[in-house]
C-alpha positions as CSV (number, residue, x, y, z in Angstrom):
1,X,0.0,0.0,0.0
2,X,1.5,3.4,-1.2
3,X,1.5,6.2,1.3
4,X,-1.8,5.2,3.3
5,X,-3.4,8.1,4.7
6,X,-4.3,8.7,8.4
7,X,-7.0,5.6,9.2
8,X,-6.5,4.0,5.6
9,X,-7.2,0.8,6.2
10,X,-7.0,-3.0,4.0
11,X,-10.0,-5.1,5.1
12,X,-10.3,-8.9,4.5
13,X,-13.8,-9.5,4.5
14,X,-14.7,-13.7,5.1
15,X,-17.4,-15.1,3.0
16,X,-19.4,-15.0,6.2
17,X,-19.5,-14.8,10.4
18,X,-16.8,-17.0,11.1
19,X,-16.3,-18.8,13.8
20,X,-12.7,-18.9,15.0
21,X,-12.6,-20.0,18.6
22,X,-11.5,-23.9,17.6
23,X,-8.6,-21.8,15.5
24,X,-7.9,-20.2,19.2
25,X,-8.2,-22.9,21.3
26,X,-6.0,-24.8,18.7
27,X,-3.1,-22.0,19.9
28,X,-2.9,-20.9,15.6
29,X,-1.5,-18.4,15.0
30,X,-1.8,-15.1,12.7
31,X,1.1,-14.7,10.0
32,X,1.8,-12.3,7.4
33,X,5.3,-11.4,5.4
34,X,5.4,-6.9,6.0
35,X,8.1,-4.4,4.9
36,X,8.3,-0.9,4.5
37,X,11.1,1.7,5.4
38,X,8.1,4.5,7.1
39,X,9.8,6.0,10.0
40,X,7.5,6.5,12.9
41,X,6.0,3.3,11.8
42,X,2.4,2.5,12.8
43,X,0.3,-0.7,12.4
44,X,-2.9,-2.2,13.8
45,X,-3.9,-5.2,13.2
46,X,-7.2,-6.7,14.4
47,X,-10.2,-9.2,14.0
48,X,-13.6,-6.8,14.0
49,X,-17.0,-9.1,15.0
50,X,-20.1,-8.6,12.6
51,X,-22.1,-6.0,13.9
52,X,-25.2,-6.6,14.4
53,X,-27.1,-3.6,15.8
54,X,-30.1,-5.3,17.1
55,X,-28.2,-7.0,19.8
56,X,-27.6,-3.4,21.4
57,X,-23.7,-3.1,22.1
58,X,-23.2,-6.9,21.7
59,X,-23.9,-6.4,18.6
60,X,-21.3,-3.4,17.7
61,X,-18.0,-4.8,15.7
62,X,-16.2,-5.3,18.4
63,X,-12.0,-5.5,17.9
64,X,-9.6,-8.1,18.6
65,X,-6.2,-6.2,18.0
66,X,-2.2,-6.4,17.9
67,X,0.1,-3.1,17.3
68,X,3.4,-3.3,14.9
69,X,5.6,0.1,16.1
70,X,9.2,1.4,15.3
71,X,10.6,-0.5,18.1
72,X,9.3,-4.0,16.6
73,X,11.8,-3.4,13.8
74,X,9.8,-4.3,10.9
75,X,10.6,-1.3,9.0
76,X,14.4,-0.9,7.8
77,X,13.0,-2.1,4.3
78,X,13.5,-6.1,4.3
79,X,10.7,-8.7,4.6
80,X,9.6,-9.8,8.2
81,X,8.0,-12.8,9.1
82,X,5.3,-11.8,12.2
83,X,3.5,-14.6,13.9
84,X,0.6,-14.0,16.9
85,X,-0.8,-16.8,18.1
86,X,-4.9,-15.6,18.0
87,X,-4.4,-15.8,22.0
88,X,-2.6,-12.5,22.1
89,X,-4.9,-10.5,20.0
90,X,-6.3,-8.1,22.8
91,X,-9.7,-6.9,23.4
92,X,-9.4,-3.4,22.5
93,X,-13.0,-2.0,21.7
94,X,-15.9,-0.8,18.9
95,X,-16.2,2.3,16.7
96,X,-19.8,3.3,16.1
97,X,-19.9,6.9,15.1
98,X,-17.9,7.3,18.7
99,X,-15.1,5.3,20.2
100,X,-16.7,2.8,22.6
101,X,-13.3,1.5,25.2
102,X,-13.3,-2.3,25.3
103,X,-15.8,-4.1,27.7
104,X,-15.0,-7.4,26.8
105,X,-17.6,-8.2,24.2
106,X,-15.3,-9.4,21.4
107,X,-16.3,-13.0,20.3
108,X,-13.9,-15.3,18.1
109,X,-17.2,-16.7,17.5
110,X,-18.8,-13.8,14.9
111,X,-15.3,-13.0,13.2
112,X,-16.3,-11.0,9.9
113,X,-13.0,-9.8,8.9
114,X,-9.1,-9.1,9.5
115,X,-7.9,-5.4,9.2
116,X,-4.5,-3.9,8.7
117,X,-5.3,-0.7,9.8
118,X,-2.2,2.5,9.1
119,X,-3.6,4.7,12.4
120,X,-4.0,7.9,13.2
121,X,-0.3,9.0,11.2
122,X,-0.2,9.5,7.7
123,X,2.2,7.0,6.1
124,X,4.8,8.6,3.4
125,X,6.1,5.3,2.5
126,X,4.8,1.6,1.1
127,X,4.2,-0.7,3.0
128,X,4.0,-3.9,1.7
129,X,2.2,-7.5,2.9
130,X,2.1,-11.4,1.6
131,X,1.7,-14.9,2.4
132,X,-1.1,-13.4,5.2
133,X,-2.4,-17.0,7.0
134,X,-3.7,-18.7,10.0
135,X,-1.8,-21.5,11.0
């Protein structure tokens, strides 16, 4: 992705709801190839429930997330293997028009898509991903 913009985001939608608890409990993990040379580097990545907004806050896309930062090295322009178990990924809250802080309602069980998401920095670099699996 060329110079991603404050909140630009690449979102891998699943077919349908999925549900990923078994992949959890069987301690899989999350790996993707990245590399990019962006100082001040910033990355999110995270799991985001279906919404659903009939089931009041339950229902909101609740997020699952990891942070990649300057300090995890991944950007002096070389490929980097990352691997998170789905264990690690951290409860970490919903956007619905507002910021709701987490409250535990993330469920591997209504997992609608995987989101690399750039933050709240404008990127002047590429970034670049591959070979993005569970396992």
């Amino acid at each position: 992705m060329p110079g991603a913009k404050a909140y630009n985001n690449i979102n891998f939608y699943f077919y349908r709801q999925a549900d990923f608890s078994p992949l959890v409990d069987e301690n899989l993990s999350l790996e993707f190839e990245i590399k990019t040379t962006q100082k001040d580097f910033k990355l999110d990545v995270y799991f985001a429930d279906k919404e659903d907004k009939t089931q009041g806050k339950n229902g909101l896309g609740w997020r699952a997330k990891i942070s990649l930062r300057d300090k995890d090295g991944v950007n002096d322009g070389k490929w980097h293997k990352v691997s998170v178990p789905l264990k690690e990924f951290v409860d970490y809250g919903a956007w619905d028009i507002v910021w709701y802080p987490s409250e535990g309602l993330f469920s591997w069980q209504k997992v609608e898509r995987l989101v690399f998401d750039f933050t709240d920095t404008d990127q002047t670099e590429e970034c670049c991903l591959r070979n993005i699996v569970i396992k």
